[in-house]
PyMOL Python script that loads the backbone (N, CA, C, O; Angstrom):
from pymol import cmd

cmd.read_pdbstr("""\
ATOM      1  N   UNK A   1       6.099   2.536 -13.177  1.00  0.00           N
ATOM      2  CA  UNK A   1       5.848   1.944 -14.474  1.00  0.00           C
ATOM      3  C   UNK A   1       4.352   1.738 -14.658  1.00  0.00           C
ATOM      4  O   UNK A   1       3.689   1.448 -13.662  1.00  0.00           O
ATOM      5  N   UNK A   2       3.656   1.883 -16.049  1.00  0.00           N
ATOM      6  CA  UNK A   2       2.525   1.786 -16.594  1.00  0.00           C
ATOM      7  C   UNK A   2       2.624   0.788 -16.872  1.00  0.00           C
ATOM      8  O   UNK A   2       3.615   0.549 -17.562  1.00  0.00           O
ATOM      9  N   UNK A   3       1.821  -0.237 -16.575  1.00  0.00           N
ATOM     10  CA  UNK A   3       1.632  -1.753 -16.896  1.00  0.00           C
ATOM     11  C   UNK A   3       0.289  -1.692 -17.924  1.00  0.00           C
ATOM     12  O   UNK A   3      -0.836  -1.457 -17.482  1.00  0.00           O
ATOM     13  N   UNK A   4       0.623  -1.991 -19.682  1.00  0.00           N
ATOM     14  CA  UNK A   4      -0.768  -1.705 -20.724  1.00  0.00           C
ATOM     15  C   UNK A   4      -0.694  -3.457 -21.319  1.00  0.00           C
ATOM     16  O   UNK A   4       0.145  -4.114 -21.935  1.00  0.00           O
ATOM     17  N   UNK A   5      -2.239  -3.768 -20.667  1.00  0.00           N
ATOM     18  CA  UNK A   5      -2.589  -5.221 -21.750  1.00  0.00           C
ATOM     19  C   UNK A   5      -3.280  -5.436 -23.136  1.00  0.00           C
ATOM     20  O   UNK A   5      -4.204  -4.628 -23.225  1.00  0.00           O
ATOM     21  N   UNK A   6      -3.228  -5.853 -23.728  1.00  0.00           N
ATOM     22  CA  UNK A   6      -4.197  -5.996 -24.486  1.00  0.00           C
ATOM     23  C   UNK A   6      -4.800  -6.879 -24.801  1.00  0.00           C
ATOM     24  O   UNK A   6      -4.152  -7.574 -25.584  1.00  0.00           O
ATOM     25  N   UNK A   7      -6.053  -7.370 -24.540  1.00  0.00           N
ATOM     26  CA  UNK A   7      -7.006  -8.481 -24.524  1.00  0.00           C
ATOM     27  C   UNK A   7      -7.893  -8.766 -25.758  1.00  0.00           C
ATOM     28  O   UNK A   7      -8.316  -7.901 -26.524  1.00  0.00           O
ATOM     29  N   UNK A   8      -8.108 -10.039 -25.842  1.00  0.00           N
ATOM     30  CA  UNK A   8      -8.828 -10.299 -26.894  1.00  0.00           C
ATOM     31  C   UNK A   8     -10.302 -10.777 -26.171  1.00  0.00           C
ATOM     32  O   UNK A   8     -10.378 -11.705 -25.365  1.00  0.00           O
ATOM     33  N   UNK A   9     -11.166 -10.156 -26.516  1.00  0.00           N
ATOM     34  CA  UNK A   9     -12.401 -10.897 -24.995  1.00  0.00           C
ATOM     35  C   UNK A   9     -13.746 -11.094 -26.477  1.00  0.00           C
ATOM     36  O   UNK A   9     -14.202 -10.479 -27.441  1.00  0.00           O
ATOM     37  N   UNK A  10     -13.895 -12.760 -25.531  1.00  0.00           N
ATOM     38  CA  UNK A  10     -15.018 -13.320 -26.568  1.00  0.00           C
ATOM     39  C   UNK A  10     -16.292 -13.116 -25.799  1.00  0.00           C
ATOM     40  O   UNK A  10     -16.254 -13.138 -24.568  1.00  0.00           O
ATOM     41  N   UNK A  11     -17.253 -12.947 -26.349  1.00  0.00           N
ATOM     42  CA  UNK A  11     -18.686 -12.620 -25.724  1.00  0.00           C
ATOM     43  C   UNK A  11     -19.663 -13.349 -26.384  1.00  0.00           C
ATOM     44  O   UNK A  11     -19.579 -13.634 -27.579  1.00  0.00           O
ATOM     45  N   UNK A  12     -20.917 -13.778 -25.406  1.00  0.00           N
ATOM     46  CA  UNK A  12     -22.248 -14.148 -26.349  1.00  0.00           C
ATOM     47  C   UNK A  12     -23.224 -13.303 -27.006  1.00  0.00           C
ATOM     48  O   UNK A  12     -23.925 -12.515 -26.370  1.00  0.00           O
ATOM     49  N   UNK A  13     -23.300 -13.474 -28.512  1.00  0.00           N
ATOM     50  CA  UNK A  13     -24.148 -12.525 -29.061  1.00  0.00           C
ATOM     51  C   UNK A  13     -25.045 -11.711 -28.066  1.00  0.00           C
ATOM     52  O   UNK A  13     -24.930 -10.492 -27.942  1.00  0.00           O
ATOM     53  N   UNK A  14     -25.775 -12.325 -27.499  1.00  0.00           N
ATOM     54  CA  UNK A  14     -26.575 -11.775 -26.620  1.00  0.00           C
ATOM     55  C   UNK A  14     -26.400 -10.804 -25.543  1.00  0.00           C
ATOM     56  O   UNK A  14     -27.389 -10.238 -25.077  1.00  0.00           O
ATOM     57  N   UNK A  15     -24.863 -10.490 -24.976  1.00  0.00           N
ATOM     58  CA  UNK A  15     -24.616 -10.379 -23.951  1.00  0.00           C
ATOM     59  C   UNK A  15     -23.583  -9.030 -24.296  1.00  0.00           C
ATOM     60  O   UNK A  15     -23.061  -8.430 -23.357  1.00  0.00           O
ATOM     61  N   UNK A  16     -23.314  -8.572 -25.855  1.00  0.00           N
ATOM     62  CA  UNK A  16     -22.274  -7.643 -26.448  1.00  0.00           C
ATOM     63  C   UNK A  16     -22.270  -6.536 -25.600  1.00  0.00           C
ATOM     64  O   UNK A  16     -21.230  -6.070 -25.135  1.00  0.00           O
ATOM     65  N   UNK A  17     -23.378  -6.094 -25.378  1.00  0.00           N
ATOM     66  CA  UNK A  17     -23.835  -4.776 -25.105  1.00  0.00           C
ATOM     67  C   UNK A  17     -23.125  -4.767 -23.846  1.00  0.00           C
ATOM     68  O   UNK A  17     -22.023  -4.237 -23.704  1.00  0.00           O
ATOM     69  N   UNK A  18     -23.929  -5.509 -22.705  1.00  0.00           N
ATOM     70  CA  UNK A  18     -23.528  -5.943 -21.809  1.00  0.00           C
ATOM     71  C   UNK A  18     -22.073  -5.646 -21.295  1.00  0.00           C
ATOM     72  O   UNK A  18     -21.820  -4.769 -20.469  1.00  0.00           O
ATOM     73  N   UNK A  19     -21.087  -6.527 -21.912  1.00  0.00           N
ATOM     74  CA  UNK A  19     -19.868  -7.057 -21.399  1.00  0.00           C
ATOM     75  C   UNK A  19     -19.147  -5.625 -22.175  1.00  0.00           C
ATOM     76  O   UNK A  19     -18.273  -5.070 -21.508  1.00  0.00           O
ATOM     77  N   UNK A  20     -19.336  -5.282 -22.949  1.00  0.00           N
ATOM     78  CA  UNK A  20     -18.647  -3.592 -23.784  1.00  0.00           C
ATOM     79  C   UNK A  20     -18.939  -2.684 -22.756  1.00  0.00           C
ATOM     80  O   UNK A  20     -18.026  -2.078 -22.196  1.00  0.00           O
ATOM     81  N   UNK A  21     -20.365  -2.491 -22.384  1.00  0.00           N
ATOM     82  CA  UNK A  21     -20.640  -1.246 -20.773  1.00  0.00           C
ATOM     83  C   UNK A  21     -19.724  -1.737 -20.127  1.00  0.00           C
ATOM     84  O   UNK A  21     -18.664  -1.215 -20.473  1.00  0.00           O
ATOM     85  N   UNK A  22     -19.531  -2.837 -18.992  1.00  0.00           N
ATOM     86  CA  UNK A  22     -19.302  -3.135 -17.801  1.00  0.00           C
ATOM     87  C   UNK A  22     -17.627  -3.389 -17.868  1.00  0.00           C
ATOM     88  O   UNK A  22     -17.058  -3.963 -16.939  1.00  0.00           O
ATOM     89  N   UNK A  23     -16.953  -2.940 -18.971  1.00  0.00           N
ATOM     90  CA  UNK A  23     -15.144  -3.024 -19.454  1.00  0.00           C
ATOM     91  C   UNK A  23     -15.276  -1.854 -19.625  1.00  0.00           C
ATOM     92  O   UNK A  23     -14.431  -1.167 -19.050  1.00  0.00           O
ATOM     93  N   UNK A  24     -16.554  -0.959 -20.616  1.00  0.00           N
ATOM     94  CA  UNK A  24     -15.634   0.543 -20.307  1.00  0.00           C
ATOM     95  C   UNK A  24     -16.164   1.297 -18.786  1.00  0.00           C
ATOM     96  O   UNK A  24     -15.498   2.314 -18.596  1.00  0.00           O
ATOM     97  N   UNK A  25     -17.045   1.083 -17.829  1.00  0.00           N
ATOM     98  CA  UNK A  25     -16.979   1.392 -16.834  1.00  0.00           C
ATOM     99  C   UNK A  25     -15.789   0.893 -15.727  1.00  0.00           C
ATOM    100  O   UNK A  25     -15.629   1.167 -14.538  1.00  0.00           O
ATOM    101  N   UNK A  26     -15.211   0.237 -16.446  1.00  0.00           N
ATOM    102  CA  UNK A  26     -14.074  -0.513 -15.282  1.00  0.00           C
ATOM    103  C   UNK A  26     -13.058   0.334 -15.244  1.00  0.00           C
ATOM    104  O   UNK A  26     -12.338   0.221 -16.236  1.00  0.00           O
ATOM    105  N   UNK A  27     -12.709   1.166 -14.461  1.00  0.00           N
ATOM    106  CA  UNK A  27     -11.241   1.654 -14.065  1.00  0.00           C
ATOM    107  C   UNK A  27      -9.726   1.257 -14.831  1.00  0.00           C
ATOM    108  O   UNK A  27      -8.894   0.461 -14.396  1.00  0.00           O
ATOM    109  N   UNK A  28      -9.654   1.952 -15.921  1.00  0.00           N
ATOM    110  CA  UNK A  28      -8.322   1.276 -16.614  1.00  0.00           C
ATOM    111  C   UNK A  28      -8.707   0.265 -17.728  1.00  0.00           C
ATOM    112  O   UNK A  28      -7.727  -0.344 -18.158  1.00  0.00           O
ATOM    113  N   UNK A  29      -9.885  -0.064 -18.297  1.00  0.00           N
ATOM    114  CA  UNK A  29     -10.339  -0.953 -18.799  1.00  0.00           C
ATOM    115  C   UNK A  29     -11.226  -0.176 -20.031  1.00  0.00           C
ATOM    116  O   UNK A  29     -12.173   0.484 -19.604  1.00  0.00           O
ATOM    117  N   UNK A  30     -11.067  -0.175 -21.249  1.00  0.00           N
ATOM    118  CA  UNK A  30     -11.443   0.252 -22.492  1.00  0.00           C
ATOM    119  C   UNK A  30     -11.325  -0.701 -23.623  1.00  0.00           C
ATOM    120  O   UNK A  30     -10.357  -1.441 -23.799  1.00  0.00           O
ATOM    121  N   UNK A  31     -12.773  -0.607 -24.663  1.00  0.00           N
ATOM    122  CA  UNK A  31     -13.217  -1.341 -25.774  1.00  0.00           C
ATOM    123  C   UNK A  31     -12.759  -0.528 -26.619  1.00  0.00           C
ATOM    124  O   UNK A  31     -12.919   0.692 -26.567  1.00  0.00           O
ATOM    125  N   UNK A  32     -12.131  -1.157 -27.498  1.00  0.00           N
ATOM    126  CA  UNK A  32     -11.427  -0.332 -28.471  1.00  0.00           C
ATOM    127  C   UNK A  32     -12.453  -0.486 -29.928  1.00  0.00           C
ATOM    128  O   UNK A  32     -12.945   0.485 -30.503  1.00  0.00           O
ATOM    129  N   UNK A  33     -12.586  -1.555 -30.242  1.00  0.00           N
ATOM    130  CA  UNK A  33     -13.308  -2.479 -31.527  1.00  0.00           C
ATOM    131  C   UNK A  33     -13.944  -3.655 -30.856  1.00  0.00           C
ATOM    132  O   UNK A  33     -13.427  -4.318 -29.956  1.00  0.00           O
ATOM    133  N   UNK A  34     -15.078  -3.834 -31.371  1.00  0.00           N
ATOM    134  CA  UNK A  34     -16.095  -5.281 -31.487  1.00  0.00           C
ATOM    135  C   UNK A  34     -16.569  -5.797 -33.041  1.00  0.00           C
ATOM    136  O   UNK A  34     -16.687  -5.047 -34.011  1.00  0.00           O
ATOM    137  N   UNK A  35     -16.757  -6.948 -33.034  1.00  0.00           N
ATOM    138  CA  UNK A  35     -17.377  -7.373 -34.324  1.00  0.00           C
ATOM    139  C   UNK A  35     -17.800  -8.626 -34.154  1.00  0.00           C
ATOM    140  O   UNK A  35     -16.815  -9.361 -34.223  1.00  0.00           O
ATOM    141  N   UNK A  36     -19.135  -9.459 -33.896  1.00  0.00           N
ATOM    142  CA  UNK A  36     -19.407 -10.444 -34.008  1.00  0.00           C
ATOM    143  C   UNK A  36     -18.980 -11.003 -32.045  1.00  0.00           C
ATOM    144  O   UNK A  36     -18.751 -12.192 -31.822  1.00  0.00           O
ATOM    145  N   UNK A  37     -18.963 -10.417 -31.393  1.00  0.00           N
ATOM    146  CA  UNK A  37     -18.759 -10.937 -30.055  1.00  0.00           C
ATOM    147  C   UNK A  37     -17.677 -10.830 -29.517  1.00  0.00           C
ATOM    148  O   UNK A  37     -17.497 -10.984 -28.309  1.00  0.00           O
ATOM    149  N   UNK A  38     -16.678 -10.510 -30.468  1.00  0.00           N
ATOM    150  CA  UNK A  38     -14.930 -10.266 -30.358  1.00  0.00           C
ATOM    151  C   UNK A  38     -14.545  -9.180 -30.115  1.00  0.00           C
ATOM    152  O   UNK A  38     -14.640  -8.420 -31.079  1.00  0.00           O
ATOM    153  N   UNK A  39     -13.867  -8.471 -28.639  1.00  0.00           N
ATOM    154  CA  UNK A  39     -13.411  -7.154 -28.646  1.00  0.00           C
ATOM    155  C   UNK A  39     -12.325  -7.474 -28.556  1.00  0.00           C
ATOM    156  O   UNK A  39     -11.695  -8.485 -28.244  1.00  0.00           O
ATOM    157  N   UNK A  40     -11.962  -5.533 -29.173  1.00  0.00           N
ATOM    158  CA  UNK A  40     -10.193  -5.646 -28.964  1.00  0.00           C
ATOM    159  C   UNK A  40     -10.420  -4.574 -27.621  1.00  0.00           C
ATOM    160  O   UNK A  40     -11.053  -3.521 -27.686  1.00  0.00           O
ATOM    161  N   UNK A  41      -9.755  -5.108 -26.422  1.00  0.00           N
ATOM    162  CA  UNK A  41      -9.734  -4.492 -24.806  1.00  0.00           C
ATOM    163  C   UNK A  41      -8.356  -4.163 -24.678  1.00  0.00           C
ATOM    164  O   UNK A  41      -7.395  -4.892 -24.924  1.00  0.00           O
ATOM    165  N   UNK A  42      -8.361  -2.583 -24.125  1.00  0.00           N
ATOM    166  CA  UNK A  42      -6.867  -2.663 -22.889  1.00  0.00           C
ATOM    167  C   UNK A  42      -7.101  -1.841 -21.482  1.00  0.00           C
ATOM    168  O   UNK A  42      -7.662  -0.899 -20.924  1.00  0.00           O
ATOM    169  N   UNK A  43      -6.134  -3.066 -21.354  1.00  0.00           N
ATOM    170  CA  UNK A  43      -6.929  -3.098 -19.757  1.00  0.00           C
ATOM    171  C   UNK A  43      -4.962  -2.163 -18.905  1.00  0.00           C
ATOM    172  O   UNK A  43      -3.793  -2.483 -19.119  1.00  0.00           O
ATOM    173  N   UNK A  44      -5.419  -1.314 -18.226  1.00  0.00           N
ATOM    174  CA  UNK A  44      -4.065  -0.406 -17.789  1.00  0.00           C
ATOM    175  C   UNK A  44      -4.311  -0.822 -15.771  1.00  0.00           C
ATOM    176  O   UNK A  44      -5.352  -1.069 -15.164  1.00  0.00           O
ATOM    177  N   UNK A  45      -2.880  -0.737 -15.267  1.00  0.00           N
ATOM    178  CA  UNK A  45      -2.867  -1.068 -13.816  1.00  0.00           C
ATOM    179  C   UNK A  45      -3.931   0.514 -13.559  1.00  0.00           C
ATOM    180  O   UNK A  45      -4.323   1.165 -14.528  1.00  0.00           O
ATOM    181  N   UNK A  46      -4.128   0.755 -12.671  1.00  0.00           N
ATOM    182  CA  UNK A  46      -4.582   1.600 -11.937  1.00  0.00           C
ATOM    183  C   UNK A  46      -3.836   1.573 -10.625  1.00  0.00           C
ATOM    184  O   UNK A  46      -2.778   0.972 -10.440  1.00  0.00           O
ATOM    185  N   UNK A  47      -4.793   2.606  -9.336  1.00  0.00           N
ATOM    186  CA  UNK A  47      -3.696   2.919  -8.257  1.00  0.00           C
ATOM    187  C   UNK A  47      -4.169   1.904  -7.274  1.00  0.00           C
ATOM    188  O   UNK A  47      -3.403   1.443  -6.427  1.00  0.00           O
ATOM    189  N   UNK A  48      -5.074   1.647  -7.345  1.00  0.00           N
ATOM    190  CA  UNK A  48      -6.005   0.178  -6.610  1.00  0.00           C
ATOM    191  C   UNK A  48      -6.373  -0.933  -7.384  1.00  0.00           C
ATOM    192  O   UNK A  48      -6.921  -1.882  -6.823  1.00  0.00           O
ATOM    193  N   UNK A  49      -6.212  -0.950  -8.261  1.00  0.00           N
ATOM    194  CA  UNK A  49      -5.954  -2.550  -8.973  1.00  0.00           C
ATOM    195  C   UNK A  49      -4.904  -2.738 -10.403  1.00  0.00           C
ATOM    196  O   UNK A  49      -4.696  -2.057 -11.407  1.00  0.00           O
ATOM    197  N   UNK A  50      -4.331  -4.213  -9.804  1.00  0.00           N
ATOM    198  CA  UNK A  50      -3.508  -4.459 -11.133  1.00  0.00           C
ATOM    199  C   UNK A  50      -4.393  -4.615 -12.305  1.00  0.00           C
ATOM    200  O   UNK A  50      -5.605  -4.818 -12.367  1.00  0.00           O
ATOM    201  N   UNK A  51      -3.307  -4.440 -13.405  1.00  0.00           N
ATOM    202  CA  UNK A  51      -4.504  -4.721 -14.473  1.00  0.00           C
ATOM    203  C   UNK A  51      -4.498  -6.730 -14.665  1.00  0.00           C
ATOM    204  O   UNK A  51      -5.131  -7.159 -15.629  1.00  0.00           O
ATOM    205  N   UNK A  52      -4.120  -7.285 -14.171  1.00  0.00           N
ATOM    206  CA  UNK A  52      -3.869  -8.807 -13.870  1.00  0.00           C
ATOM    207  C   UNK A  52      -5.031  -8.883 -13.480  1.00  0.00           C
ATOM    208  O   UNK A  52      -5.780  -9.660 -14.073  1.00  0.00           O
ATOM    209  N   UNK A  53      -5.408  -8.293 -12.640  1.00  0.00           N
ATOM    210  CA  UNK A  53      -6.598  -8.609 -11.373  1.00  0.00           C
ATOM    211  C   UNK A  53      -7.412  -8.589 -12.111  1.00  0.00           C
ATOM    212  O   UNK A  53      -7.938  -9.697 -12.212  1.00  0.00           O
ATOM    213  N   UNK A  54      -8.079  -7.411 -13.106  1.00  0.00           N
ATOM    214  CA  UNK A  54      -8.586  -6.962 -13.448  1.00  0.00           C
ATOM    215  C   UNK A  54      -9.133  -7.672 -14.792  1.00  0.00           C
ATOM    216  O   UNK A  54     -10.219  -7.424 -15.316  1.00  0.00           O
ATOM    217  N   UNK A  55      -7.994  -8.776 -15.335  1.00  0.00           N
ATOM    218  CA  UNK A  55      -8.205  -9.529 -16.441  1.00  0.00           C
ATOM    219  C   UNK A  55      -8.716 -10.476 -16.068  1.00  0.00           C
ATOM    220  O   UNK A  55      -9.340 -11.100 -16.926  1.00  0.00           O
ATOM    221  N   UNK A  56      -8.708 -10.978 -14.794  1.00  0.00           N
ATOM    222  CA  UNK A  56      -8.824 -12.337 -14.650  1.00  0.00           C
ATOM    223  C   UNK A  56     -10.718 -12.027 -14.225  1.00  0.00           C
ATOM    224  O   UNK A  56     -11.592 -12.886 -14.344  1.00  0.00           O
ATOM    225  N   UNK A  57     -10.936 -10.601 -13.741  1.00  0.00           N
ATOM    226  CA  UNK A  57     -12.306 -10.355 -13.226  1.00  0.00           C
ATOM    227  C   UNK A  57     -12.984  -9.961 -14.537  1.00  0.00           C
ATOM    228  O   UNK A  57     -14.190  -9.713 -14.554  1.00  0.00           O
ATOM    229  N   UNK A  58     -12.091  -9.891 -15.832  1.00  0.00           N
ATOM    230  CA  UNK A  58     -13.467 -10.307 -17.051  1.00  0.00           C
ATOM    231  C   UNK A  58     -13.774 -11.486 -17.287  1.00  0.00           C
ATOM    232  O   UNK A  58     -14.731 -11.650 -18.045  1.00  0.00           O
ATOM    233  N   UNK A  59     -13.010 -12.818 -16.673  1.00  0.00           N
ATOM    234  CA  UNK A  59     -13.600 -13.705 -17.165  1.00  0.00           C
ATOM    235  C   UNK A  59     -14.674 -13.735 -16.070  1.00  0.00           C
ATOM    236  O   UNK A  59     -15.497 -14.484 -16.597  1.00  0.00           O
ATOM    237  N   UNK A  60     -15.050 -13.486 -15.197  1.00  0.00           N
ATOM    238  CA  UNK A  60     -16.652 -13.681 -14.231  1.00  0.00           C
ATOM    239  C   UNK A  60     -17.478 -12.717 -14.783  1.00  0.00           C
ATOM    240  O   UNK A  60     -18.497 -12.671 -14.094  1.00  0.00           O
ATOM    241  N   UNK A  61     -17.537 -11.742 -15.909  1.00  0.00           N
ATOM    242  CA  UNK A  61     -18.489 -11.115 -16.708  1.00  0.00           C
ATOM    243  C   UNK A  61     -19.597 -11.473 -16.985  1.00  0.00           C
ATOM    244  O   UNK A  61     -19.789 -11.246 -18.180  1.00  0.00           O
ATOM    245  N   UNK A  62     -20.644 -12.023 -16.408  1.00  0.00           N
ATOM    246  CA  UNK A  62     -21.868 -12.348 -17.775  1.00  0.00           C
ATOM    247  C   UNK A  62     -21.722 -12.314 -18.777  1.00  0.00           C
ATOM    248  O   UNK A  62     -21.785 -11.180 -19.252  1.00  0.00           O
ATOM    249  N   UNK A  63     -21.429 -13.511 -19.796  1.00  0.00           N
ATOM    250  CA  UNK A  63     -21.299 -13.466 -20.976  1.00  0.00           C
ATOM    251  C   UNK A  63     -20.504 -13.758 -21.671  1.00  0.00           C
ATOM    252  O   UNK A  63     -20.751 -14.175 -22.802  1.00  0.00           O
ATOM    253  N   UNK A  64     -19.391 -13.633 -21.224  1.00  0.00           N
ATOM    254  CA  UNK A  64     -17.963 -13.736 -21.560  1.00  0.00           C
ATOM    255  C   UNK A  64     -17.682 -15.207 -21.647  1.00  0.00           C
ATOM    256  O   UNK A  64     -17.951 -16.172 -20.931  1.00  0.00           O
ATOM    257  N   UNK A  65     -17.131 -15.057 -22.626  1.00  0.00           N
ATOM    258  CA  UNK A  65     -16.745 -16.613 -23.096  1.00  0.00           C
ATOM    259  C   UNK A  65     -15.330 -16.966 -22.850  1.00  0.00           C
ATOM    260  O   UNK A  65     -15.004 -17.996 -22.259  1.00  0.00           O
ATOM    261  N   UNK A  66     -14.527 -16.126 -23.295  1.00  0.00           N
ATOM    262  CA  UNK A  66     -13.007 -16.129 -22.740  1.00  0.00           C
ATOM    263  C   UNK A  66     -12.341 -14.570 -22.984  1.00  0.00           C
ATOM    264  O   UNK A  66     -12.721 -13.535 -23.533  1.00  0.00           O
ATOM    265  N   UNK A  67     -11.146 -15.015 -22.262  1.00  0.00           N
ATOM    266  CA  UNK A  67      -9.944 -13.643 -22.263  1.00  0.00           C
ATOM    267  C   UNK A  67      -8.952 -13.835 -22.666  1.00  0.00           C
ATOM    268  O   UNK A  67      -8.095 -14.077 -21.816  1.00  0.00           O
ATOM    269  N   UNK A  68      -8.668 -13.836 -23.612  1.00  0.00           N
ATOM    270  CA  UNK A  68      -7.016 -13.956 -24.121  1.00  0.00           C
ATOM    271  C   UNK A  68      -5.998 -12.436 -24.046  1.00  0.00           C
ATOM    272  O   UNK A  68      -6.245 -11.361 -24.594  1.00  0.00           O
ATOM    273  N   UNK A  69      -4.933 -12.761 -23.266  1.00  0.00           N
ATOM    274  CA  UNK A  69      -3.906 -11.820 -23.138  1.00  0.00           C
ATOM    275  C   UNK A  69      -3.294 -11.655 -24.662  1.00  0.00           C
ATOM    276  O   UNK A  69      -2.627 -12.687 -24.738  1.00  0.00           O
ATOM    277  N   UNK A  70      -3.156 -11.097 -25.690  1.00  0.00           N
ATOM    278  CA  UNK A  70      -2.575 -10.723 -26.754  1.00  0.00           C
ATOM    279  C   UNK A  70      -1.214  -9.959 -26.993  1.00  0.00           C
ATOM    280  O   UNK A  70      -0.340 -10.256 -27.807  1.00  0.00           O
ATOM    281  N   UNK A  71      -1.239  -8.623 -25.862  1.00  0.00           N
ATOM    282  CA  UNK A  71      -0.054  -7.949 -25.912  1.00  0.00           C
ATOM    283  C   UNK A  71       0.024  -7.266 -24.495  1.00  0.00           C
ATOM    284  O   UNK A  71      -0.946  -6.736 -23.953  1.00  0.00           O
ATOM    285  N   UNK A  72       1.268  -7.337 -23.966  1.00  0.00           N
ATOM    286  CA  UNK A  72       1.845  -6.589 -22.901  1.00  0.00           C
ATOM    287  C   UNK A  72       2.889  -5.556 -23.394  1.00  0.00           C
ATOM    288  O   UNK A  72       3.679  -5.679 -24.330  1.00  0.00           O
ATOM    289  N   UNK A  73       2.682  -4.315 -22.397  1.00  0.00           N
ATOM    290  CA  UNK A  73       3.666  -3.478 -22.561  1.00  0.00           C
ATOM    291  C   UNK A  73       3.698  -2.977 -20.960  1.00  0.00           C
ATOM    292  O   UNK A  73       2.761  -2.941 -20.162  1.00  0.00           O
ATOM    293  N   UNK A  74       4.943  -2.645 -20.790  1.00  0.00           N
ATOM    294  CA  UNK A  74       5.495  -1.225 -19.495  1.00  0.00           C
ATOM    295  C   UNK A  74       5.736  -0.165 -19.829  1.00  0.00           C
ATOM    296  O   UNK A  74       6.361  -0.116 -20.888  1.00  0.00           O
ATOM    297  N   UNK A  75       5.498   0.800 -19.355  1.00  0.00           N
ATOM    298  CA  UNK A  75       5.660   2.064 -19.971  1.00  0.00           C
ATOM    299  C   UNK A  75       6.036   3.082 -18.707  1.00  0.00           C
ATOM    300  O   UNK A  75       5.460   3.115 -17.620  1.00  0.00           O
ATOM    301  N   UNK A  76       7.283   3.995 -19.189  1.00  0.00           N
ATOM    302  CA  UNK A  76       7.601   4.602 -17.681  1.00  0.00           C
ATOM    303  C   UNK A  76       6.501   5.789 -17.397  1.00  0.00           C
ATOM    304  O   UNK A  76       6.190   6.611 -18.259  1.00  0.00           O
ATOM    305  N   UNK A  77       5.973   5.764 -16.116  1.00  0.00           N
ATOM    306  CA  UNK A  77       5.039   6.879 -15.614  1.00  0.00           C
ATOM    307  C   UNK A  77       5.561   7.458 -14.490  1.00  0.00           C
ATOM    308  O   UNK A  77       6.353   7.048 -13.641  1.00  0.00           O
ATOM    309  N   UNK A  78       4.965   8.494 -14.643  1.00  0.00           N
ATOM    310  CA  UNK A  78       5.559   9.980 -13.759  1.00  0.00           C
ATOM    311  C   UNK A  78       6.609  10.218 -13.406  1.00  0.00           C
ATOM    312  O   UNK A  78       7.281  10.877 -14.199  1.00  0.00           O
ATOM    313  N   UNK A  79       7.235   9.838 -12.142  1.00  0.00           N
ATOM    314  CA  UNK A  79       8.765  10.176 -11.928  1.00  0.00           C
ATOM    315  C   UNK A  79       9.865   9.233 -12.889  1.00  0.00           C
ATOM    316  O   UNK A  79      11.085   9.393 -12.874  1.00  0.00           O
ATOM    317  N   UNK A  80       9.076   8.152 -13.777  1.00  0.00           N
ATOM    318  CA  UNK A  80      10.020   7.546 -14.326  1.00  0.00           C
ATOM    319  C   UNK A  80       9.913   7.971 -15.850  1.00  0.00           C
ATOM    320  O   UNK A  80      10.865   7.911 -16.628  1.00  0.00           O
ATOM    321  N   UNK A  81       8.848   8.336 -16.130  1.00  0.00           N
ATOM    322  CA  UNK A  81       9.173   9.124 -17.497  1.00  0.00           C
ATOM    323  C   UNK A  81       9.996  10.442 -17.528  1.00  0.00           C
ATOM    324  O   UNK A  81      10.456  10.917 -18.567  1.00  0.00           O
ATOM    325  N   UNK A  82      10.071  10.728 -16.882  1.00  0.00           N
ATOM    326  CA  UNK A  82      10.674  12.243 -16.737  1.00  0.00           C
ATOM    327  C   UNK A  82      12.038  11.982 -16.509  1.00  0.00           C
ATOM    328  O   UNK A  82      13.021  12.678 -16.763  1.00  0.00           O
ATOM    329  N   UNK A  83      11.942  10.818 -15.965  1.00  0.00           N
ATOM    330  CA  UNK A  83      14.024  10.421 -15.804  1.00  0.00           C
ATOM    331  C   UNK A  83      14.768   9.533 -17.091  1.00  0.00           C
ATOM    332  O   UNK A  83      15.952   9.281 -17.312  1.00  0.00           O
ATOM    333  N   UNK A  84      13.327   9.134 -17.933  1.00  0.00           N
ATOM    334  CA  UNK A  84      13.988   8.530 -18.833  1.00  0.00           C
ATOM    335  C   UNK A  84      14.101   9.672 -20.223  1.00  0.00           C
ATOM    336  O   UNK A  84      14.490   9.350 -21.346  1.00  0.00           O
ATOM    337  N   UNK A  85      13.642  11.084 -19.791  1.00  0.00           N
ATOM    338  CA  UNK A  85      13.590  11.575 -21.035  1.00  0.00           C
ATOM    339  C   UNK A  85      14.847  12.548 -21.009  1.00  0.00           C
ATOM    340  O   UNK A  85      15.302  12.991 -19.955  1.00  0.00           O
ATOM    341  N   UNK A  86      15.310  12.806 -22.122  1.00  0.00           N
ATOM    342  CA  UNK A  86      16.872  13.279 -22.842  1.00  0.00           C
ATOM    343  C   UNK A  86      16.258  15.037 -22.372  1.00  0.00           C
ATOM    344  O   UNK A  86      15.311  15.644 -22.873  1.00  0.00           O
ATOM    345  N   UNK A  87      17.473  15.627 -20.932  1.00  0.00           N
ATOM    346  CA  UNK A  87      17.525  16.677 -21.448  1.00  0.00           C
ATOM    347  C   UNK A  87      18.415  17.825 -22.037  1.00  0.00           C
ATOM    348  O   UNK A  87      17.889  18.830 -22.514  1.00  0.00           O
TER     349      UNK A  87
END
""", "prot")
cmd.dss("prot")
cmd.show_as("cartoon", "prot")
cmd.util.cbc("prot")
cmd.orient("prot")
């Protein structure tokens, strides 16, 4: 199973640039939209980290003001998509 979050992550003006690089360099971790310090993030498990782990390591970001979890999903991957699909 694909474990997909979606985060709401607050930032200091100062620090946008910042905290947008260091989420899309993160493994499983992509800025979708910003406006005013507010991104929309989803953060996906990977094969060496949950994406849990991974939420809780944006709040030690420089900058970051908070992380709000917004939306969870599971999604079947590899041997389990293929067993859930009609043939």
């Amino acid at each position: 199973m694909t474990n997909i979050c979606g985060c709401l992550v607050q930032a200091t003006p100062e620090k946008v640039d910042a905290v947008m690089a260091t989420i899309n360099a993160t493994e499983g971790g992509e800025v979708h939209a910003q406006e005013d310090g507010r991104m929309v993030v989803t953060i996906e498990d990977t094969e060496s980290r949950l994406a849990s782990e991974q939420i809780m390591d944006m709040h030690n970001i420089p900058g970051v003001l908070s992380v709000t979890l917004t939306y969870h999903h599971f999604e079947p991957s590899g041997a389990d998509a293929s067993a859930t699909q009609p043939h």
